[in-house]
N, C-alpha and C positions, 0 to 999 in steps of 0.2 A: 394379391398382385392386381395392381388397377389394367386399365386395358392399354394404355399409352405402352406400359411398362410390360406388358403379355405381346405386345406388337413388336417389341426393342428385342424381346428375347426368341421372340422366331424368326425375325431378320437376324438376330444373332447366330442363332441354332441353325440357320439355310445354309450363311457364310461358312461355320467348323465343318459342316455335312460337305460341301462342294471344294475346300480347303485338303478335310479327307479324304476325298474320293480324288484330287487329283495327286497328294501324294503316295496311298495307295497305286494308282494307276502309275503314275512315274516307278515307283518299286517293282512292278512287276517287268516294264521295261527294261530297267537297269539291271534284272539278269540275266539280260541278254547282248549284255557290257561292248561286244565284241560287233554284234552283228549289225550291217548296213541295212540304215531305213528300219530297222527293228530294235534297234537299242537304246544307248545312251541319246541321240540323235531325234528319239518318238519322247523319252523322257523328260528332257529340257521342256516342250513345251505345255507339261503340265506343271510342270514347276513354276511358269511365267502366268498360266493362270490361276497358281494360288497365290502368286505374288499380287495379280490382280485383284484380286478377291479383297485380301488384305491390304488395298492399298483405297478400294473402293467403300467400304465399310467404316462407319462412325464407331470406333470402339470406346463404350465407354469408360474414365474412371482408368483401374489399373489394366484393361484389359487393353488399351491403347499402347505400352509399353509392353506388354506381351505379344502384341500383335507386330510392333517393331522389331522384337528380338529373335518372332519368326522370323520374321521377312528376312533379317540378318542373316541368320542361320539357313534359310535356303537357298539366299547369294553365294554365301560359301560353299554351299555343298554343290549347286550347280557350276563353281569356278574347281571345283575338285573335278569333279566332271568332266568340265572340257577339257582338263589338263590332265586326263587320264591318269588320276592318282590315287589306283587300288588300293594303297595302304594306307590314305588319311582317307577313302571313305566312306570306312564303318563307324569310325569316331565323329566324323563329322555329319553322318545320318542320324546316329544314336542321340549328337545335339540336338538336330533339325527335330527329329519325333518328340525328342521329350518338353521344347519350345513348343511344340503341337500340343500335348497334352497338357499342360499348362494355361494352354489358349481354352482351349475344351472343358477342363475343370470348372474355369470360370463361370464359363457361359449357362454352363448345366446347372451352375448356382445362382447365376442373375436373378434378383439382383442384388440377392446375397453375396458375401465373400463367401468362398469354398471354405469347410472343414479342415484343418490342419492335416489331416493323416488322409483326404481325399487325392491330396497332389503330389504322389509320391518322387516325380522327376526332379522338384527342386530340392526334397533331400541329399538324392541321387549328385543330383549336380554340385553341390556345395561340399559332397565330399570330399578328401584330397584323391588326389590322383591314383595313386598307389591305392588306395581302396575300391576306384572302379575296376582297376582292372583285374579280379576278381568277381566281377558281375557279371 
């Protein structure tokens, strides 16, 4: 790996790390679903900065389309959120993560493509329905 390319992928590797850490940190809010100033309400705004994160970062290649499908996927689940919708969102988390680890496969490979059996969430996802839910 040249060094242009050893530079791409620790601005890459900073992005998934602070991406992580803020949806871990919204996670640990959101079970506390209920509570004022402590809950869903502390969690939105990590969610807006991994959306930042994601919005500020040159992704390149396929990881630019992963990076959108985050972003997707944590629109959603913060609009499940505000609409207090306990029951779309575990499915709609389970999305959000496995878009995360897809992003993170990548990067961990830069500026390789990842290994087929590295990525296991787009297995996952491509299944039919009736077979996640079983997982």
């Amino acid at each position: 790996m040249n060094d242009a390319e050893q530079i791409k992928k620790n601005t890459l590797w900073t992005a998934v790390v602070n991406i992580d850490l803020q949806l871990y940190k919204a996670s640990v809010y959101k079970l506390r679903w209920g509570t004022p100033a402590a809950g869903i309400d502390m969690a939105l705004p990590c969610y807006d900065e991994a959306l930042q994160v994601l919005a500020e970062n040159d992704w390149p290649g396929g990881m630019a389309e992963q990076a959108r499908t985050l972003a997707a996927r944590i629109q959603k689940f913060k609009a499940t959120l505000n609409a207090r919708d306990a029951t779309t969102a575990s499915s709609d988390m389970t999305r959000m993560v496995y878009a995360f680890e897809d992003l993170r496969a990548s990067v961990r490979y830069f500026p390789a493509q990842p290994p087929a059996d590295a990525v296991g969430p787009r297995t996952a996802m491509s299944l039919p329905t009736e077979r996640l839910s079983g997982m």
